[in-house]
N, C-alpha and C positions, 0 to 999 in steps of 0.2 A: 525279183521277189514277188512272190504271186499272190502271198498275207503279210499285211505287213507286220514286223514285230512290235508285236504288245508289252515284251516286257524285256530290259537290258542286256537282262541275264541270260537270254538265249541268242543273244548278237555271235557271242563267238564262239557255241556248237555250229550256229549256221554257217557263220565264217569258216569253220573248221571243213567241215562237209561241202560247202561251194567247193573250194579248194583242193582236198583231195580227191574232189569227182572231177575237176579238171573244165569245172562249170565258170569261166570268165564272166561270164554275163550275168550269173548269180552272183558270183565275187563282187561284182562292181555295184550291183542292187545295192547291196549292204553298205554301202559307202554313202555319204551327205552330199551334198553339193558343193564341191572348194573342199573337198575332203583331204589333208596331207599327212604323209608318214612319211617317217625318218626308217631308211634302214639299218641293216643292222651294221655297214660298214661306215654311216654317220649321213649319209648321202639324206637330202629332202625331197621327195618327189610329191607331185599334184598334176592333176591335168592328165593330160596325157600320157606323161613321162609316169606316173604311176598308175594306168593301165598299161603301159609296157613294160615296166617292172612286173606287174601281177601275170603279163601272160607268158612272161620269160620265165618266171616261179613255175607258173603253171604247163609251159612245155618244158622244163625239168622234171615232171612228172613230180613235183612236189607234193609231202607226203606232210602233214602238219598235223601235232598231237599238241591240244592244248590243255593244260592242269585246271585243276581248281580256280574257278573266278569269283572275285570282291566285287561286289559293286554296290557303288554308295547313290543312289539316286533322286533328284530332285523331280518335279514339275517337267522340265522338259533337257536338262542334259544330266548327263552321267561320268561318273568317273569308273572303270573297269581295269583289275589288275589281273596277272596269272601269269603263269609259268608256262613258257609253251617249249616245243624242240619239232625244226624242221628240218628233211634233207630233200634235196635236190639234186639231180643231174649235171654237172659241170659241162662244158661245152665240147674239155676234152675227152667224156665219157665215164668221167668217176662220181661219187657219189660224195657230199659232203653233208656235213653236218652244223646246225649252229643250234644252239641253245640259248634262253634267258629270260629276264620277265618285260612285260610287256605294261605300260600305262596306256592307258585307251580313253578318250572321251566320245561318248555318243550323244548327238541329239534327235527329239522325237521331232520329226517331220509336222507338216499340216497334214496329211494323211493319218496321225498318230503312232505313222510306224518308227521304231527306232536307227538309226544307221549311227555307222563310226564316221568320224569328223576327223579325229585324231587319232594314229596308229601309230607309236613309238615302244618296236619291239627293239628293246634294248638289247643286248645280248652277244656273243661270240661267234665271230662270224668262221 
């Protein structure tokens, strides 16, 4: 992330756009430190094991459209909800789809930028 985000509410257009530019490195920008998401098959990843999720997403050529976002903000974390739907490339070459809404908590770094900390896109895998 080359500015940091100033404001909650654009964590996840950027998220959206890392993501379908296939930018790993921006994807992971946006992320805190001990950042963990739950997928959507119930699985919890961090660390490592959720950059290798993101880049498994992301050599699916993963395509992710996210709805309207809530965010409710304090001082320095966030609560963000929305609707998102993403498909993906299956390993056997098909394309699937999942859909749902998604609870997010972001906190604002020392830098003052924002990142996601928690990523629980709930939804149908």
């Amino acid at each position: 992330m080359s500015t940091p985000i100033t404001d909650p509410a654009q964590l996840p257009p950027a998220f959206e756009k890392a993501m379908n530019s296939g930018d790993l490195d921006e994807v992971l920008s946006l992320l805190a430190p001990g950042a963990v998401m739950r997928t959507v098959t119930g699985e919890t990843v961090t660390g490592q094991a959720l950059r290798d999720y993101t880049a498994g997403s992301i050599a699916g050529n993963a395509q992710l459209s996210n709805g309207p976002s809530r965010v409710v903000a304090g001082d320095d974390i966030a609560f963000i909800t929305e609707e998102w739907t993403m498909e993906v490339t299956t390993p056997d070459g098909n394309r699937k789809k999942a859909t749902g809404t998604t609870a997010n908590v972001a906190r604002r770094g020392q830098d003052g930028g924002w990142r996601m900390a928690v990523l629980n896109p709930l939804g149908t895998a």
